[in-house]
mmCIF file as Biopython writes it, N, C-alpha, C and O atoms, coordinates in Angstrom:
data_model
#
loop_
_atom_site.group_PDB
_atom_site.id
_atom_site.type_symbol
_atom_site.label_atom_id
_atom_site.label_alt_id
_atom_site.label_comp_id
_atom_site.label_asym_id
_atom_site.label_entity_id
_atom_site.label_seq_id
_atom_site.pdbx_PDB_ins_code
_atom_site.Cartn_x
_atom_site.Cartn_y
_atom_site.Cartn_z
_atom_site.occupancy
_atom_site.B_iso_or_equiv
_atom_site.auth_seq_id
_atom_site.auth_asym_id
_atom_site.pdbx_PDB_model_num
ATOM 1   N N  . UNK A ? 1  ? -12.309 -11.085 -9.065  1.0 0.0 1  A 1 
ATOM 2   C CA . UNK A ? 1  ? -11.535 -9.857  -9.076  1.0 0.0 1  A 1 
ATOM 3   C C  . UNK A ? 1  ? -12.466 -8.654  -9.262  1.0 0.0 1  A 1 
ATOM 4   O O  . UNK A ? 1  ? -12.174 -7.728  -8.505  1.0 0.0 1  A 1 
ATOM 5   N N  . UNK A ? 2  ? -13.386 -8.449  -9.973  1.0 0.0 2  A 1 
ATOM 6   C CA . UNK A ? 2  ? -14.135 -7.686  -10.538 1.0 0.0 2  A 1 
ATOM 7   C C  . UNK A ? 2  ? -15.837 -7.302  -9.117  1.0 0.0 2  A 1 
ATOM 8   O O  . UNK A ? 2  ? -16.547 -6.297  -9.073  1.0 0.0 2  A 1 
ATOM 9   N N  . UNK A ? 3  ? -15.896 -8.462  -8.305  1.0 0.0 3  A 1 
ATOM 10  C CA . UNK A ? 3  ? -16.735 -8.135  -7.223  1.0 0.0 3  A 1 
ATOM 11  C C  . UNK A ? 3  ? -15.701 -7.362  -6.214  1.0 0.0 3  A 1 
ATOM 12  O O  . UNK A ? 3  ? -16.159 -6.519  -5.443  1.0 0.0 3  A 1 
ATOM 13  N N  . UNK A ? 4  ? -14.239 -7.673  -6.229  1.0 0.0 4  A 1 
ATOM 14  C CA . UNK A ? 4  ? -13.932 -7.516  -5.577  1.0 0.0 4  A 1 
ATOM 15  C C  . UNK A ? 4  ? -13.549 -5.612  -5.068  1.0 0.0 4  A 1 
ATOM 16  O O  . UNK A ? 4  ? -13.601 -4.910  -4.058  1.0 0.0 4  A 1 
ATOM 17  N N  . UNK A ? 5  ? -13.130 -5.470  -6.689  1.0 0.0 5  A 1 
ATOM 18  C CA . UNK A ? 5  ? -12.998 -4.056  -6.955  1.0 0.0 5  A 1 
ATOM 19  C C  . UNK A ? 5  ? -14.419 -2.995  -6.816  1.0 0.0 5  A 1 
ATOM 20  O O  . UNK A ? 5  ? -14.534 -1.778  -6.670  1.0 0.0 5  A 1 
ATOM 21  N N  . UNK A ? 6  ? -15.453 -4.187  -6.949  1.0 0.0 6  A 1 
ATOM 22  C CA . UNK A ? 6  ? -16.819 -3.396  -6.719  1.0 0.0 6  A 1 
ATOM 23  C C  . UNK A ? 6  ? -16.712 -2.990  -5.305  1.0 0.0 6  A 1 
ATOM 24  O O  . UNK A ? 6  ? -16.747 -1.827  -4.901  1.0 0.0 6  A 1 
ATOM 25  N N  . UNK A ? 7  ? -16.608 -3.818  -4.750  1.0 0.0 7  A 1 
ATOM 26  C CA . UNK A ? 7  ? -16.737 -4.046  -3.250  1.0 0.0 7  A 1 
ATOM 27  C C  . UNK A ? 7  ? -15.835 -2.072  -2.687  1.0 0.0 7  A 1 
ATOM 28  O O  . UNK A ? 7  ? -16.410 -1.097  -2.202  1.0 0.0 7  A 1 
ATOM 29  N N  . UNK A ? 8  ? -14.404 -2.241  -3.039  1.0 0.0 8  A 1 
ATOM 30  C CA . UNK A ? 8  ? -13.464 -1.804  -2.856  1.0 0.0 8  A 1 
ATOM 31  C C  . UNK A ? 8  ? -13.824 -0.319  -3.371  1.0 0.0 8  A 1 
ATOM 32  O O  . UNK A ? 8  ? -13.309 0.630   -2.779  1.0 0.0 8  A 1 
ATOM 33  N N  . UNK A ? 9  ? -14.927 -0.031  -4.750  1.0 0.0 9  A 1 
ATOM 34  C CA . UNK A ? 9  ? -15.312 1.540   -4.872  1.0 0.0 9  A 1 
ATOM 35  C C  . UNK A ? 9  ? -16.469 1.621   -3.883  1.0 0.0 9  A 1 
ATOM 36  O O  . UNK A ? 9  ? -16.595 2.725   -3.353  1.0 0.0 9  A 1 
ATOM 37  N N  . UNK A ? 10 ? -17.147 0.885   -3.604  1.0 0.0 10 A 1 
ATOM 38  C CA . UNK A ? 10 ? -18.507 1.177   -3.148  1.0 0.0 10 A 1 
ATOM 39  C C  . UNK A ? 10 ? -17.696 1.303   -1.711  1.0 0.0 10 A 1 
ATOM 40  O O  . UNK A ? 10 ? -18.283 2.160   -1.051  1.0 0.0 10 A 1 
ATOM 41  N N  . UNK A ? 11 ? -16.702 0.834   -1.065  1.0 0.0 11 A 1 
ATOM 42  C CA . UNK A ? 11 ? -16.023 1.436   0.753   1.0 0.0 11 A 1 
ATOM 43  C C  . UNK A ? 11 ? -15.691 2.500   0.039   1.0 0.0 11 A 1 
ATOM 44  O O  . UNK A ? 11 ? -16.549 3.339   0.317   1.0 0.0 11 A 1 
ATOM 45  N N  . UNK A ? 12 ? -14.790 3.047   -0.877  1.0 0.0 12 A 1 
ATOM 46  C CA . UNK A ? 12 ? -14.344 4.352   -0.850  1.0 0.0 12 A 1 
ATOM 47  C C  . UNK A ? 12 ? -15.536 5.230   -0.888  1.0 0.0 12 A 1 
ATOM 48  O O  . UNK A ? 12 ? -15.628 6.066   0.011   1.0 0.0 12 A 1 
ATOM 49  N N  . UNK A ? 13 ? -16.296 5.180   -1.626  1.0 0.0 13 A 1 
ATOM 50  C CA . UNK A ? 13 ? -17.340 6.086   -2.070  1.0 0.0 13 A 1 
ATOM 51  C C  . UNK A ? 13 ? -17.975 6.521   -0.935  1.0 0.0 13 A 1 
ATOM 52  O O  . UNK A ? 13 ? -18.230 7.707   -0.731  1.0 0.0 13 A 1 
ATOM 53  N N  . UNK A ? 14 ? -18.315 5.383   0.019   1.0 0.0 14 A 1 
ATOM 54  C CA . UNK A ? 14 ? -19.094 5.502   1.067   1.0 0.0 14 A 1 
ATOM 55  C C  . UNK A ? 14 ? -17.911 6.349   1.934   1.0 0.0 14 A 1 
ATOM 56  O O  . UNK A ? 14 ? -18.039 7.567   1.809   1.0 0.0 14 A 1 
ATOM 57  N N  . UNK A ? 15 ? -17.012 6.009   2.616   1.0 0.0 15 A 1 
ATOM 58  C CA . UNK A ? 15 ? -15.698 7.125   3.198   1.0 0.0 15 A 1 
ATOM 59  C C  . UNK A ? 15 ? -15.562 7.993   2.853   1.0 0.0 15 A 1 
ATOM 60  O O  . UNK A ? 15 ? -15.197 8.915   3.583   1.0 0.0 15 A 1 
ATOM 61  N N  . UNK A ? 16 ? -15.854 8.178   1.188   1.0 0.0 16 A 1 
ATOM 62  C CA . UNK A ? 16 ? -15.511 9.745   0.889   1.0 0.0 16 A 1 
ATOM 63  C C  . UNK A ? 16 ? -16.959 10.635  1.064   1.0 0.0 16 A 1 
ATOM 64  O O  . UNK A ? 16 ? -16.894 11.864  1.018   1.0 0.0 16 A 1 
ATOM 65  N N  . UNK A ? 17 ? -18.365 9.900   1.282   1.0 0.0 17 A 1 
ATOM 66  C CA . UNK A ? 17 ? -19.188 10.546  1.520   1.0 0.0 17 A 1 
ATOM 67  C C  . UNK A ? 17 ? -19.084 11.174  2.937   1.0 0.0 17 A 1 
ATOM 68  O O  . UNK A ? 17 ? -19.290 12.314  3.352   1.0 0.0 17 A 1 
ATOM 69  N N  . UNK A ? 18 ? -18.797 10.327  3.370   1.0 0.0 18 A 1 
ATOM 70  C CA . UNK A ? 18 ? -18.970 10.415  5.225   1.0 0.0 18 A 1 
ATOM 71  C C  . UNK A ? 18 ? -17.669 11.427  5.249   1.0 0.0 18 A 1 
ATOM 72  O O  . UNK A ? 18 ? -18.302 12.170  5.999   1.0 0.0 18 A 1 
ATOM 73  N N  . UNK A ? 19 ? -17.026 11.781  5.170   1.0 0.0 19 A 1 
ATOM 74  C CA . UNK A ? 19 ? -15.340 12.946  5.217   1.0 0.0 19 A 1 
ATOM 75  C C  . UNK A ? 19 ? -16.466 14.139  4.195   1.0 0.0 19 A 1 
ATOM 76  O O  . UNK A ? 19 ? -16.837 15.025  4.965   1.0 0.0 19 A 1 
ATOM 77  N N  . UNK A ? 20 ? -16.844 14.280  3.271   1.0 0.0 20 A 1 
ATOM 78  C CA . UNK A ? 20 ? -17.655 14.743  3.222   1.0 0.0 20 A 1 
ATOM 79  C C  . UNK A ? 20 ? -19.093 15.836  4.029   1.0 0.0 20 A 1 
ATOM 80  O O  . UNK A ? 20 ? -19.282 17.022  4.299   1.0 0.0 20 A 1 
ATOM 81  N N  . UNK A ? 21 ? -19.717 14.713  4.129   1.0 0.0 21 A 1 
ATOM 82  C CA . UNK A ? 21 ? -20.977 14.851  5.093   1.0 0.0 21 A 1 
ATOM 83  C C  . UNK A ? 21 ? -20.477 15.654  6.529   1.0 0.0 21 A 1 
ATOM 84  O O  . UNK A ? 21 ? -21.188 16.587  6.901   1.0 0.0 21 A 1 
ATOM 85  N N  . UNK A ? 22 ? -19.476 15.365  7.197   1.0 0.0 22 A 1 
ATOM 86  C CA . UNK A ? 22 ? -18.598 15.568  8.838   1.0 0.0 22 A 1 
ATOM 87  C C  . UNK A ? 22 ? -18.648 17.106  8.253   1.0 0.0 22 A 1 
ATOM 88  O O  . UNK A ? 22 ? -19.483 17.964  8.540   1.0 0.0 22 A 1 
ATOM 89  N N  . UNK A ? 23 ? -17.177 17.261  7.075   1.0 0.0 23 A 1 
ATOM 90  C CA . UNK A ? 23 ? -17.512 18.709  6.729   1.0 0.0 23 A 1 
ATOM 91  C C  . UNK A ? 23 ? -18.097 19.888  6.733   1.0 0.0 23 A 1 
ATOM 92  O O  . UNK A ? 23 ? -17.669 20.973  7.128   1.0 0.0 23 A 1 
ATOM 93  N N  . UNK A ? 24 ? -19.749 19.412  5.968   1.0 0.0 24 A 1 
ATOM 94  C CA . UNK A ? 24 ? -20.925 19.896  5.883   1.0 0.0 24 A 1 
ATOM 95  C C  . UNK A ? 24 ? -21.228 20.385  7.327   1.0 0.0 24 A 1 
ATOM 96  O O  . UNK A ? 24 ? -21.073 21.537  7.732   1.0 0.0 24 A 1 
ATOM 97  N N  . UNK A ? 25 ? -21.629 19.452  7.948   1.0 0.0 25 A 1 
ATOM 98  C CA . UNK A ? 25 ? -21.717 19.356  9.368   1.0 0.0 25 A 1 
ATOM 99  C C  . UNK A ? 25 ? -21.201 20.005  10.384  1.0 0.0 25 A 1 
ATOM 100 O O  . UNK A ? 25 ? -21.799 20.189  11.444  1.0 0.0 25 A 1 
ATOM 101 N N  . UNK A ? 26 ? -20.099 20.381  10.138  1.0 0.0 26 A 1 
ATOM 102 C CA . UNK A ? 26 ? -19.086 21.107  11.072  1.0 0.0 26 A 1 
ATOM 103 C C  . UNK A ? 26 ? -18.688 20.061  11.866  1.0 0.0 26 A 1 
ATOM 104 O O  . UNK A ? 26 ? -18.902 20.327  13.049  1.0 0.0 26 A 1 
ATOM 105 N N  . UNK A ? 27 ? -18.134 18.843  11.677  1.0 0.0 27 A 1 
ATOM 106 C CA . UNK A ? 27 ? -17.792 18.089  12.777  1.0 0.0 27 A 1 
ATOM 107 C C  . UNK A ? 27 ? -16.162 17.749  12.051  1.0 0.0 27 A 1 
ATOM 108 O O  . UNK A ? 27 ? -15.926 17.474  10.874  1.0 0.0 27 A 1 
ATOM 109 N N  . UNK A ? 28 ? -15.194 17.879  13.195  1.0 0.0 28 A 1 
ATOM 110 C CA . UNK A ? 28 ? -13.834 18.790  12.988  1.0 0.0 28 A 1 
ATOM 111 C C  . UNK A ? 28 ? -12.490 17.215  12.843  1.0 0.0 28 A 1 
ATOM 112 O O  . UNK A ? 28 ? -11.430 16.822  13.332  1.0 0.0 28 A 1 
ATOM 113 N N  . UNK A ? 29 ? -13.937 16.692  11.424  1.0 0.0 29 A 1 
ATOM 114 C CA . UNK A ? 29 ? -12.759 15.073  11.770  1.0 0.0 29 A 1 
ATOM 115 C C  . UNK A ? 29 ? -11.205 15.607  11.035  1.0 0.0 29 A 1 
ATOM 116 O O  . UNK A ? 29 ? -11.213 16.333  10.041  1.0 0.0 29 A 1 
ATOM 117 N N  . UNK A ? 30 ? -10.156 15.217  11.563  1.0 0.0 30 A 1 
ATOM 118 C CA . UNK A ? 30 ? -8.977  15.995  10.952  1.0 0.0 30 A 1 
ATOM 119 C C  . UNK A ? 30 ? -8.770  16.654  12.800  1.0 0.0 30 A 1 
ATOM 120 O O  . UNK A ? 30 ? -8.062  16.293  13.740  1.0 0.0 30 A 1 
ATOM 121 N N  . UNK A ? 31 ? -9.595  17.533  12.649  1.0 0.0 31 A 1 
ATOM 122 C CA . UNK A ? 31 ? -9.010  18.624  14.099  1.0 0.0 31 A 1 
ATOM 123 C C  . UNK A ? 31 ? -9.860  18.182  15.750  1.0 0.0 31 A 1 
ATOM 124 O O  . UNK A ? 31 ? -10.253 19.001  16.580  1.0 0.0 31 A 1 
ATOM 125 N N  . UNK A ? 32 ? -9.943  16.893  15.829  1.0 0.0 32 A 1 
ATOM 126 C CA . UNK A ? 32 ? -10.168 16.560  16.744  1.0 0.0 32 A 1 
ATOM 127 C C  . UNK A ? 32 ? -9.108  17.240  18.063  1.0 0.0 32 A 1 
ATOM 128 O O  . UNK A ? 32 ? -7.959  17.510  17.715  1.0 0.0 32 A 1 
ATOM 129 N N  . UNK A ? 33 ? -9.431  17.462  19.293  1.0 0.0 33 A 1 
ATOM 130 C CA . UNK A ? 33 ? -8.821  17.205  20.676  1.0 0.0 33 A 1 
ATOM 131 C C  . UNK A ? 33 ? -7.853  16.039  20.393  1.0 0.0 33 A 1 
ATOM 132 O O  . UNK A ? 33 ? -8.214  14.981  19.877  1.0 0.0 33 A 1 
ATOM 133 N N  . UNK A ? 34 ? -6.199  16.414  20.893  1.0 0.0 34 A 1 
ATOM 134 C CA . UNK A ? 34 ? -5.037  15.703  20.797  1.0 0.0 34 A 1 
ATOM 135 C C  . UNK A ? 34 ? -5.131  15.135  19.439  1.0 0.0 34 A 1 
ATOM 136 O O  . UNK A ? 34 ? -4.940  13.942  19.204  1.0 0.0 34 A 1 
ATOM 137 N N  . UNK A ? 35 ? -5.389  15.900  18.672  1.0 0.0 35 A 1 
ATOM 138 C CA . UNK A ? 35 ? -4.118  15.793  17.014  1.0 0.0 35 A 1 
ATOM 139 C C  . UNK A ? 35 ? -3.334  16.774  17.551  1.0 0.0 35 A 1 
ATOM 140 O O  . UNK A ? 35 ? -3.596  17.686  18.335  1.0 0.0 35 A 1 
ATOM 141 N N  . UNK A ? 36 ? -1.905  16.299  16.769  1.0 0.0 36 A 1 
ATOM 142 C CA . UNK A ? 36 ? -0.614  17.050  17.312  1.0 0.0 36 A 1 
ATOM 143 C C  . UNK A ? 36 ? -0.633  18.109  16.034  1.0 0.0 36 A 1 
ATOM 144 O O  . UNK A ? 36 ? -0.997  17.908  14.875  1.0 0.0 36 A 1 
ATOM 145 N N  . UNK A ? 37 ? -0.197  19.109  16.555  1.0 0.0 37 A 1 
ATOM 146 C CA . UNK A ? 37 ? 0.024   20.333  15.581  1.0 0.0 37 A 1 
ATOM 147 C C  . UNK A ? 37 ? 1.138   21.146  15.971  1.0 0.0 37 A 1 
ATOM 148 O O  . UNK A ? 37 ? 1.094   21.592  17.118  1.0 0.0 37 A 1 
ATOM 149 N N  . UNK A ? 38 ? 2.255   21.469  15.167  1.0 0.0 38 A 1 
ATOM 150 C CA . UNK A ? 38 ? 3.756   22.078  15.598  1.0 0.0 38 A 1 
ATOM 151 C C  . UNK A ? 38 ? 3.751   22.961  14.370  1.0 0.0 38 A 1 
ATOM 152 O O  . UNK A ? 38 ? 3.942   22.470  13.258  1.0 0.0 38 A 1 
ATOM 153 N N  . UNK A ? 39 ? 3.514   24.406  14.568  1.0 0.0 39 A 1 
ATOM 154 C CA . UNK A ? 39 ? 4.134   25.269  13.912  1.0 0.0 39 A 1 
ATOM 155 C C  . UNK A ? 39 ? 5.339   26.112  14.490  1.0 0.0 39 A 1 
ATOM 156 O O  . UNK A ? 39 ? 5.645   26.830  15.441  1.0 0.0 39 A 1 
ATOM 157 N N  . UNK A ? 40 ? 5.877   25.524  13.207  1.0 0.0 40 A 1 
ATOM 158 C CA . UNK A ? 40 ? 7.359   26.107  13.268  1.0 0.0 40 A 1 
ATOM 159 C C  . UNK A ? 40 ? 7.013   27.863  11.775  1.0 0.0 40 A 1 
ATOM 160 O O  . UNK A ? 40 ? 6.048   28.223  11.102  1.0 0.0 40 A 1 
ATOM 161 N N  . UNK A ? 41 ? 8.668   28.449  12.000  1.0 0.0 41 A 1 
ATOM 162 C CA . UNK A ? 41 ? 8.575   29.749  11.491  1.0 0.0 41 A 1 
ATOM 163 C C  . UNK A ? 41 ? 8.163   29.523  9.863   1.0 0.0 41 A 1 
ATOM 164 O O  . UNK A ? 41 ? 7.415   30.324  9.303   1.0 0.0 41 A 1 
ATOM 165 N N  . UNK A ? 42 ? 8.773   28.260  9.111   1.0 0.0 42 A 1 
ATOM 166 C CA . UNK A ? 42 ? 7.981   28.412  7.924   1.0 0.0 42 A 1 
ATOM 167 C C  . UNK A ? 42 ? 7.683   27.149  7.602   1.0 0.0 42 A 1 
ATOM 168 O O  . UNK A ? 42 ? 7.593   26.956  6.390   1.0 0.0 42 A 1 
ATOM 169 N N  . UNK A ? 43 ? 7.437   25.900  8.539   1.0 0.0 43 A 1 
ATOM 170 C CA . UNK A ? 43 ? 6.769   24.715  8.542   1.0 0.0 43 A 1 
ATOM 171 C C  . UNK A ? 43 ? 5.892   24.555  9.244   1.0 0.0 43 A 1 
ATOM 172 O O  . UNK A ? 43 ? 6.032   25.105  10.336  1.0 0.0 43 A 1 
ATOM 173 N N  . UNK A ? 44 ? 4.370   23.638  8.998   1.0 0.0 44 A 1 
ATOM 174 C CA . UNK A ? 44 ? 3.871   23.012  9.780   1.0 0.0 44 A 1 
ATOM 175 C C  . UNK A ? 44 ? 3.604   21.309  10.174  1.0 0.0 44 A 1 
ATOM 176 O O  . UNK A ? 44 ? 3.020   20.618  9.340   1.0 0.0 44 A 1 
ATOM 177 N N  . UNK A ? 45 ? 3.906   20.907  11.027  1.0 0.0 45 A 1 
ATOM 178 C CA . UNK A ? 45 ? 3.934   19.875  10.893  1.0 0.0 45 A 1 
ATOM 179 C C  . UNK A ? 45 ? 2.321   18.974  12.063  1.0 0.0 45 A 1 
ATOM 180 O O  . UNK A ? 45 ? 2.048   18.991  13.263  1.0 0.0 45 A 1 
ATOM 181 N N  . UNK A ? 46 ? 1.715   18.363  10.892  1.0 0.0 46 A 1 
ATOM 182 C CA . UNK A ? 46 ? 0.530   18.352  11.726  1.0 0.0 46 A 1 
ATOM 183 C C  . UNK A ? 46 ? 0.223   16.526  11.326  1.0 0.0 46 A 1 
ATOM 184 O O  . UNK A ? 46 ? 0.376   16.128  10.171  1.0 0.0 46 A 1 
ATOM 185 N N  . UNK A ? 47 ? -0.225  15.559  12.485  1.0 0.0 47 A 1 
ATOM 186 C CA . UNK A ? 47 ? -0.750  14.670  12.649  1.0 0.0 47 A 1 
ATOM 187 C C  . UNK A ? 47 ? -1.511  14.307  13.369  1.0 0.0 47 A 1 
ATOM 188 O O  . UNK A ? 47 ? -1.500  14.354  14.599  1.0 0.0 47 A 1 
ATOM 189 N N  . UNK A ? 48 ? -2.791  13.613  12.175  1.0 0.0 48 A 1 
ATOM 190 C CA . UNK A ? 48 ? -3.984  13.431  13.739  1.0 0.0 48 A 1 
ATOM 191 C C  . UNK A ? 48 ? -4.358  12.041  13.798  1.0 0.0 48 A 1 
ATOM 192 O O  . UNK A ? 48 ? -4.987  11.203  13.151  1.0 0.0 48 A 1 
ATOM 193 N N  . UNK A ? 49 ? -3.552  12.196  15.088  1.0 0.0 49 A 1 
ATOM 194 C CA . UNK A ? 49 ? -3.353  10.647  15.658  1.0 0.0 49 A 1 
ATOM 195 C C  . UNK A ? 49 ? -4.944  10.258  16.156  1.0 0.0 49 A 1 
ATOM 196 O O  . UNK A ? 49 ? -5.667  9.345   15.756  1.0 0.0 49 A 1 
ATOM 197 N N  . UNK A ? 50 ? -5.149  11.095  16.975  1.0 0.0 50 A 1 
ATOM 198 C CA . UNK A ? 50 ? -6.797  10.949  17.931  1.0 0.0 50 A 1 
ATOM 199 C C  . UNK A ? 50 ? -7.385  10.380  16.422  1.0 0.0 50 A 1 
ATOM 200 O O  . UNK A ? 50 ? -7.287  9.178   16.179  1.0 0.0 50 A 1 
ATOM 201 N N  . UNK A ? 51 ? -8.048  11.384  15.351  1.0 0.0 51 A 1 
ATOM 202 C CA . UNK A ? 51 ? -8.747  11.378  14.334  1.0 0.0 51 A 1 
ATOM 203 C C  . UNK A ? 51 ? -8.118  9.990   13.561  1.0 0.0 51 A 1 
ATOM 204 O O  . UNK A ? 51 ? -8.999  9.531   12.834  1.0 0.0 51 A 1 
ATOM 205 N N  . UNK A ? 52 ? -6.745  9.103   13.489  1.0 0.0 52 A 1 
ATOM 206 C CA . UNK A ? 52 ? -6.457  7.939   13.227  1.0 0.0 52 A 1 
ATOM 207 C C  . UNK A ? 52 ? -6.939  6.579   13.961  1.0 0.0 52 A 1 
ATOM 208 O O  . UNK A ? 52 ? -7.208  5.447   13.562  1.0 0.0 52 A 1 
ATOM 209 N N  . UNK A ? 53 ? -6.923  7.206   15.191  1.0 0.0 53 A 1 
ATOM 210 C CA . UNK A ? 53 ? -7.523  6.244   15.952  1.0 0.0 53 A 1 
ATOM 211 C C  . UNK A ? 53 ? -9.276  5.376   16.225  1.0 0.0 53 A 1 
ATOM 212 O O  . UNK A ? 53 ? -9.798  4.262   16.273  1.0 0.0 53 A 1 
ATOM 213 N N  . UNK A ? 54 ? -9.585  6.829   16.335  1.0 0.0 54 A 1 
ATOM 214 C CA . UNK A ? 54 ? -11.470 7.280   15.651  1.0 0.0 54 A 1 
ATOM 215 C C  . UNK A ? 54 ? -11.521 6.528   15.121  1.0 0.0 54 A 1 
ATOM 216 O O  . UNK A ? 54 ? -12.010 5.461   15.491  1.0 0.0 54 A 1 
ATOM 217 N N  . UNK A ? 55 ? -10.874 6.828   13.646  1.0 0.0 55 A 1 
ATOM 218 C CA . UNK A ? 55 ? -11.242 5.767   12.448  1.0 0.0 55 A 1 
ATOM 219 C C  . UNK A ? 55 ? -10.652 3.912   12.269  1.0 0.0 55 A 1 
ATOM 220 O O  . UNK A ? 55 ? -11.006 2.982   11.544  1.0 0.0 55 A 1 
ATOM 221 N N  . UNK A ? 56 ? -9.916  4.031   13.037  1.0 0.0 56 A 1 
ATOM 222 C CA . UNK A ? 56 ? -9.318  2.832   12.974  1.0 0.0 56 A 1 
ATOM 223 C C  . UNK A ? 56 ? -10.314 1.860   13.990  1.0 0.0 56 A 1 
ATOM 224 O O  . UNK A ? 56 ? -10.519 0.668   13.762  1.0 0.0 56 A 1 
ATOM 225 N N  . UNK A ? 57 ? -10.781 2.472   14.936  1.0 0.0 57 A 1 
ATOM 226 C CA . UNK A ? 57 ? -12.102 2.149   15.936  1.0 0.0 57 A 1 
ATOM 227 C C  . UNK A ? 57 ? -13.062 1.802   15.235  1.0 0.0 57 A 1 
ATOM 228 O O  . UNK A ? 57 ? -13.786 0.835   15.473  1.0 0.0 57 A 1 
ATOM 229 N N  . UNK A ? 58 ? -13.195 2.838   13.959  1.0 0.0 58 A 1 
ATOM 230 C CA . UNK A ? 58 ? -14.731 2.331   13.722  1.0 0.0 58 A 1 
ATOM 231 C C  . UNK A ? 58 ? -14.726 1.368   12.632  1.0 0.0 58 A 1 
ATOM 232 O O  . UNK A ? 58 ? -15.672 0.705   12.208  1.0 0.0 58 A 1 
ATOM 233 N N  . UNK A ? 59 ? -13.558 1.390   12.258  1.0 0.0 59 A 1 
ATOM 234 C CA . UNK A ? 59 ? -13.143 0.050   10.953  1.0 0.0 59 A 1 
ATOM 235 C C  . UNK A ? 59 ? -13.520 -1.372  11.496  1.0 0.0 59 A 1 
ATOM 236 O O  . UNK A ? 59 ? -14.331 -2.221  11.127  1.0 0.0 59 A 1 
ATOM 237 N N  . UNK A ? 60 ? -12.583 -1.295  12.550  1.0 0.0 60 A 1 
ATOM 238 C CA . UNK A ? 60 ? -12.526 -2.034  13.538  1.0 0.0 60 A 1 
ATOM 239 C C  . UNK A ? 60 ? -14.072 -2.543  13.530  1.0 0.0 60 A 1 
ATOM 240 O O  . UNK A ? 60 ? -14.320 -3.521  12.824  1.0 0.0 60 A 1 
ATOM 241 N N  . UNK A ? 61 ? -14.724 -2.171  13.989  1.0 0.0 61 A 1 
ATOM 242 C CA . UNK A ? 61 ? -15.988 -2.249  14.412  1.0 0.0 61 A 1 
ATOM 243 C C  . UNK A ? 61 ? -17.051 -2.983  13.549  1.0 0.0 61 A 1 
ATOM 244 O O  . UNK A ? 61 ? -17.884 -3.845  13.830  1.0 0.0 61 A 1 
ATOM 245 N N  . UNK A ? 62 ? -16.651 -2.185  12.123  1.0 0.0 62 A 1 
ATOM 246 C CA . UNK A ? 62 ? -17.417 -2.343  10.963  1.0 0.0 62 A 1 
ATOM 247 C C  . UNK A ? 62 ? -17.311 -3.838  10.495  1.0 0.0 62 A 1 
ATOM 248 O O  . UNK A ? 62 ? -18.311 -4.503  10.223  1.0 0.0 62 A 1 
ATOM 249 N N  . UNK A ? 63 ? -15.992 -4.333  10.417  1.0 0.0 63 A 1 
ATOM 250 C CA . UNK A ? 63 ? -15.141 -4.968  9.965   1.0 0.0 63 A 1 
ATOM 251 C C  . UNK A ? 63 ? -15.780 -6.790  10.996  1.0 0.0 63 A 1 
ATOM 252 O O  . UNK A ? 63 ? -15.967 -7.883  10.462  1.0 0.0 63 A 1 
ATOM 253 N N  . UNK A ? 64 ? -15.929 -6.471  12.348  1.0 0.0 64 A 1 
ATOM 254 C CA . UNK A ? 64 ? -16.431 -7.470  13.237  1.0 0.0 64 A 1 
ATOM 255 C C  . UNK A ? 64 ? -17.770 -7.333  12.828  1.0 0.0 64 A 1 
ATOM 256 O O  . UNK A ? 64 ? -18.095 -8.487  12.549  1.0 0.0 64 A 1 
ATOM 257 N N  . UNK A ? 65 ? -18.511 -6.772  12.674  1.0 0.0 65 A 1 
ATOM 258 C CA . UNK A ? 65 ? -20.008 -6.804  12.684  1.0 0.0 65 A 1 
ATOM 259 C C  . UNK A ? 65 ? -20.337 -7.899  11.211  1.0 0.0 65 A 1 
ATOM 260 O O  . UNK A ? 65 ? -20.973 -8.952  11.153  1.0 0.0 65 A 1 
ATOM 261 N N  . UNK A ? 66 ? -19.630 -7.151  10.171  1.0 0.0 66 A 1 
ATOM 262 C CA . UNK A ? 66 ? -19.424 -8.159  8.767   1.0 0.0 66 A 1 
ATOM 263 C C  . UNK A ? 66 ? -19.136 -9.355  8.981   1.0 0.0 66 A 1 
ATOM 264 O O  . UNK A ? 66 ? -19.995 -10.213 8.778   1.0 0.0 66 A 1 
ATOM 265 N N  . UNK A ? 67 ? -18.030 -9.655  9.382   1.0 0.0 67 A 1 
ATOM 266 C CA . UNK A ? 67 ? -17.605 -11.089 9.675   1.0 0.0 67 A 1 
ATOM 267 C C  . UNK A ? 67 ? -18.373 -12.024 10.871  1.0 0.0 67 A 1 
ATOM 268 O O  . UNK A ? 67 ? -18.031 -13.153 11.223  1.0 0.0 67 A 1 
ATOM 269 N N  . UNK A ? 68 ? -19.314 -11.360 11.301  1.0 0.0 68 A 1 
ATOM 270 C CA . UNK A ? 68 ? -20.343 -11.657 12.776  1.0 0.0 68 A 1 
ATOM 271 C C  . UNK A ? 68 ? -21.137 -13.117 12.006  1.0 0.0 68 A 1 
ATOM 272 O O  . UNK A ? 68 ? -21.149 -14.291 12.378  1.0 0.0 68 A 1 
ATOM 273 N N  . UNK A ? 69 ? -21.961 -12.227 10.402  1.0 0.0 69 A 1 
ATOM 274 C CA . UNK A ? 69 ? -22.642 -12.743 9.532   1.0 0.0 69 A 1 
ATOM 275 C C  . UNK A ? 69 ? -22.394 -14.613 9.225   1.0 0.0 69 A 1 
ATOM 276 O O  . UNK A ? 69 ? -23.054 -15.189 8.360   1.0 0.0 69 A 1 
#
């Protein structure tokens, strides 16, 4: 339980560096090309599907390369 939770801060830490780092960077993860954005007169309603996908790609990715081992 206790490797496991290690495991589990050391992915966040590393994700929250990298959301981070993009920031710094100016690279517009969040406002990618086709995230949907609808402003209304006193709502906004915003989802970024593209920027879900990105990441779900590179999980994806991460996730096969580990289990390759």
């Amino acid at each position: 339980m206790a490797r496991t939770l290690m495991i589990l801060g050391a992915v966040l830490f590393t994700i929250g560096l990298v959301v981070h780092l993009a920031g710094k960077l100016h690279i517009p993860l969040g406002r990618l090309p086709g995230d949907i954005t609808i402003r209304g007169k006193n709502t906004t309603f915003y989802f970024p599907i593209v920027t879900c996908l990105l990441l779900s790609l590179l999980y994806s990715l991460a996730v096969w390369i580990l289990r390759r081992k």
